[in-house]
C-alpha positions as CSV (number, residue, x, y, z in Angstrom):
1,X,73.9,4.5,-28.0
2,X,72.3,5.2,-24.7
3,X,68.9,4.6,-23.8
4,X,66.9,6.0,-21.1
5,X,63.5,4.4,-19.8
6,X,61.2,6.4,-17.5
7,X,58.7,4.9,-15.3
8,X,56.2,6.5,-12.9
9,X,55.2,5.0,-10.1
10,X,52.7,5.2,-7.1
11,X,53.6,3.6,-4.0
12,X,50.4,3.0,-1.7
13,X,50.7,2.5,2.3
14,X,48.2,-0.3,2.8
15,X,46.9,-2.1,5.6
16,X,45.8,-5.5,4.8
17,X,44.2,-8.5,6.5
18,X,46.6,-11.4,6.3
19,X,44.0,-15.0,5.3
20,X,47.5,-17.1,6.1
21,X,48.4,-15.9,9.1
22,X,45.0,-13.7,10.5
23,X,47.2,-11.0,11.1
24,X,46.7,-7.1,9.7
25,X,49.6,-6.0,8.4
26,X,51.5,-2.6,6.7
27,X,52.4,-3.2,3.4
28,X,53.4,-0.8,0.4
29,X,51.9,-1.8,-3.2
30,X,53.6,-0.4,-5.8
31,X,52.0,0.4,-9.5
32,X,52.7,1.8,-12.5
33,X,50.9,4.7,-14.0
34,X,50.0,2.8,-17.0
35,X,48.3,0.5,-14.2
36,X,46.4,3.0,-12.9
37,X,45.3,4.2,-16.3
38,X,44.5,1.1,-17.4
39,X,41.8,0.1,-14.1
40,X,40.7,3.8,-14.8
41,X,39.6,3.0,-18.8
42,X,37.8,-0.4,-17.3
43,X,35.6,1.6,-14.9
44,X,38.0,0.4,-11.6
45,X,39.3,2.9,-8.5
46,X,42.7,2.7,-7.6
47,X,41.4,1.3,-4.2
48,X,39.5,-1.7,-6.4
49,X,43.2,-2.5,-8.2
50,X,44.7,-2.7,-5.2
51,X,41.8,-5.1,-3.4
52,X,42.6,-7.3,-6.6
53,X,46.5,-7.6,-6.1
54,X,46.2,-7.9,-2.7
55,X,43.2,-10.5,-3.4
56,X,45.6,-12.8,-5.2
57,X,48.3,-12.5,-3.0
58,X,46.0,-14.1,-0.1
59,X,45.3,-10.6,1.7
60,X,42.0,-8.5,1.9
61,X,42.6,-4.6,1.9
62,X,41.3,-2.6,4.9
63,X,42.6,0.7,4.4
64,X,44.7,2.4,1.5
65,X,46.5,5.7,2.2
66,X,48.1,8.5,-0.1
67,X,50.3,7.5,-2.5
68,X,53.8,8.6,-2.9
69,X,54.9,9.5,-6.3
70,X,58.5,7.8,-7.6
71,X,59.8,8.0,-11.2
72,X,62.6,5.8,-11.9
73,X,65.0,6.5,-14.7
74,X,66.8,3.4,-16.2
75,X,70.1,3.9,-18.7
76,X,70.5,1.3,-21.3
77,X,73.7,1.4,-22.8
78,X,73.3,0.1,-26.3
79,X,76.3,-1.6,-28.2
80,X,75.0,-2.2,-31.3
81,X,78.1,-4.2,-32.5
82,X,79.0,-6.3,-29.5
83,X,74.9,-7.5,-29.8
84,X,75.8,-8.3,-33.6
85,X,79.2,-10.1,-32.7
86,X,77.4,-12.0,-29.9
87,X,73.9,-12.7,-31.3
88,X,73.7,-12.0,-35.2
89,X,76.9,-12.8,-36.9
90,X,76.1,-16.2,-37.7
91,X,72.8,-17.1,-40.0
């Protein structure tokens, strides 16, 4: 049995103030749609998710650009059996 997971992404160009090092730097921050839905229900931008990751990571954001728009499509090959003679056979 095959599986296949979809995922849609957003990648963000970022600049960002480094608190470590005092440097700005270019980053790309990466979310999920879900993500993005999820800061939307709570009343959040996708610039004030962003300022939160970036927040705990040690970084302050300075600019956010245009996201790109990924989707990544992951196959799961399913062996029903092999999981049953490897994980469920016994009690």
């Amino acid at each position: 049995m095959k599986n296949e997971i979809t995922i849609i992404l957003r990648a963000f160009p970022v600049i960002a103030h480094d608190h470590r090092t005092g440097r700005e730097e270019a980053l790309t921050i990466t979310v999920t749609k879900e993500q993005l839905q999820a800061a939307t229900l709570v009343g959040q931008s996708s610039n004030e998710l962003l300022e939160r990751m970036l927040d705990r990571q040690g970084y302050t954001l300075l600019e956010a650009g245009t996201p790109d728009k990924l989707t990544v499509k992951l196959t799961v090959k399913l062996d029903v059996a092999e999981l049953w003679r490897i994980y469920g056979g016994e009690g």
